[in-house]
Every structure is written in structure tokens, then in C-alpha cells.
C-alpha positions as CSV (number, residue, x, y, z in Angstrom):
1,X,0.0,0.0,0.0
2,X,3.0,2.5,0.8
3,X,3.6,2.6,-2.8
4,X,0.5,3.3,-3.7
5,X,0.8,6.1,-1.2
6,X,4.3,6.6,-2.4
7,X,3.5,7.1,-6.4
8,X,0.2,9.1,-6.0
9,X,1.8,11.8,-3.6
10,X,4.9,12.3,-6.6
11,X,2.0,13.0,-8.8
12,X,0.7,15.3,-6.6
13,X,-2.6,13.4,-5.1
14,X,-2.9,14.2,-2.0
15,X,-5.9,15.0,0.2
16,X,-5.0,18.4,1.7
17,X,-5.4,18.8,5.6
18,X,-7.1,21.6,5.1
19,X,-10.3,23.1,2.5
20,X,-11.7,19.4,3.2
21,X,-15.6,18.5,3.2
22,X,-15.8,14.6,4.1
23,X,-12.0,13.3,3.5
24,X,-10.3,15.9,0.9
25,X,-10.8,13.3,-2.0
26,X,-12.6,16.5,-4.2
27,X,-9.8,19.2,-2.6
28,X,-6.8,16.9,-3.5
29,X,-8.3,16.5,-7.4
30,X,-8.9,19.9,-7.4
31,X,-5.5,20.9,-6.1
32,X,-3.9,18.8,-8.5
33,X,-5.2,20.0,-11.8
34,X,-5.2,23.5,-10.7
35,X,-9.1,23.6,-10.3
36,X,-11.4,25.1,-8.0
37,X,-12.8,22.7,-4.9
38,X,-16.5,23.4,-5.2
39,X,-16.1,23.0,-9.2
40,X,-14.5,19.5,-8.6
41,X,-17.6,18.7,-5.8
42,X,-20.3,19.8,-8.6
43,X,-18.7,17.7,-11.4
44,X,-18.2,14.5,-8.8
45,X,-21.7,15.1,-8.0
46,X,-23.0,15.6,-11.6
47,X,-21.4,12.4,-12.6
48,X,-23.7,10.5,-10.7
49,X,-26.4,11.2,-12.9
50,X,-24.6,10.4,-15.6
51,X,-22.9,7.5,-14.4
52,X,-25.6,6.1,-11.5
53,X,-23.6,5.0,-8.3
54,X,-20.2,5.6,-9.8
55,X,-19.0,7.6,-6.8
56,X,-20.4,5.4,-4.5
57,X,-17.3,2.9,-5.7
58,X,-14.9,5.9,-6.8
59,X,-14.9,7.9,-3.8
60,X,-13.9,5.3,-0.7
61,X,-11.4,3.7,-3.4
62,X,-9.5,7.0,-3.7
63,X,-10.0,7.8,0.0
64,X,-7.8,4.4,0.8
65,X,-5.5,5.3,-1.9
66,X,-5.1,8.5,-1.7
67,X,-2.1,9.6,1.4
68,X,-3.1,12.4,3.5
69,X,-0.8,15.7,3.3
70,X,1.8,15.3,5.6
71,X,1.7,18.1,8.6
72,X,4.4,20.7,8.8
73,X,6.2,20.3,11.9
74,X,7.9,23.9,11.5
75,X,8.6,24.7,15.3
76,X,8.3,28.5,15.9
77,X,10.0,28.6,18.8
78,X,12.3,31.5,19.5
79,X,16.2,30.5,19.0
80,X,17.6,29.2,22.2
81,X,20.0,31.8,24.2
């Protein structure tokens, strides 16, 4: 599964910590082809009634597979004396 993980986040799938709705599945498309989030939820959304119960499958398949941004452990402490 890690390179799953592995080859989706060098393509630049990721679900983002933050902009999500349910898991960041729509926010981490969006991100990656330079779209806007609510534009990817009305298209994911507007396939299902062109493709009935598509997302049902899609969605939890991409959630597995997609890795979650990594958090930023950037301290902002001051410098020690």
C-alpha cells in the first residue's frame, strides 16, 4: 500500500489537511489539476447522474488510496540563548 501512497503523492494526489468536506478526495483533485474545490464537488456530484452510483465505488477507493498531506512540523519557537 505504501507505494500506492508513495507514487500518488509524486503526482501530486494528495488529500489536503485543510479546504476538506468529508476526507479531501474532491480538494486533492482539485489541487492537482489547478481547479477550484466546489467545481470539482459539482462535477463528482453531476457524474452521478450520468454515471448512477459511480461515486459510490470511486470515492472510498480514492480515499484508501489517496495519502493524507503530511503536517508541517515547523517549530516556531524562539532561538535558544
Amino acid at each position: 500500500m505504501n507505494t500506492v501512497h508513495d507514487s500518488m503523492a509524486r503526482q501530486g494526489l494528495v488529500r489536503p489537511r485543510e479546504g476538506r468536506m468529508l476526507a479531501g478526495v474532491c480538494a486533492g483533485l482539485a489541487r492537482r489539476f489547478g481547479m477550484d474545490p466546489w467545481l470539482t464537488r459539482v462535477l463528482f456530484v453531476l457524474t452521478l447522474f450520468v454515471i448512477p452510483g459511480s461515486q459510490i465505488l470511486i470515492y472510498p477507493v480514492l480515499w484508501l488510496l489517496m495519502p493524507s498531506e503530511e503536517r508541517s512540523y515547523a517549530t516556531t519557537f524562539p532561538p535558544a540563548a
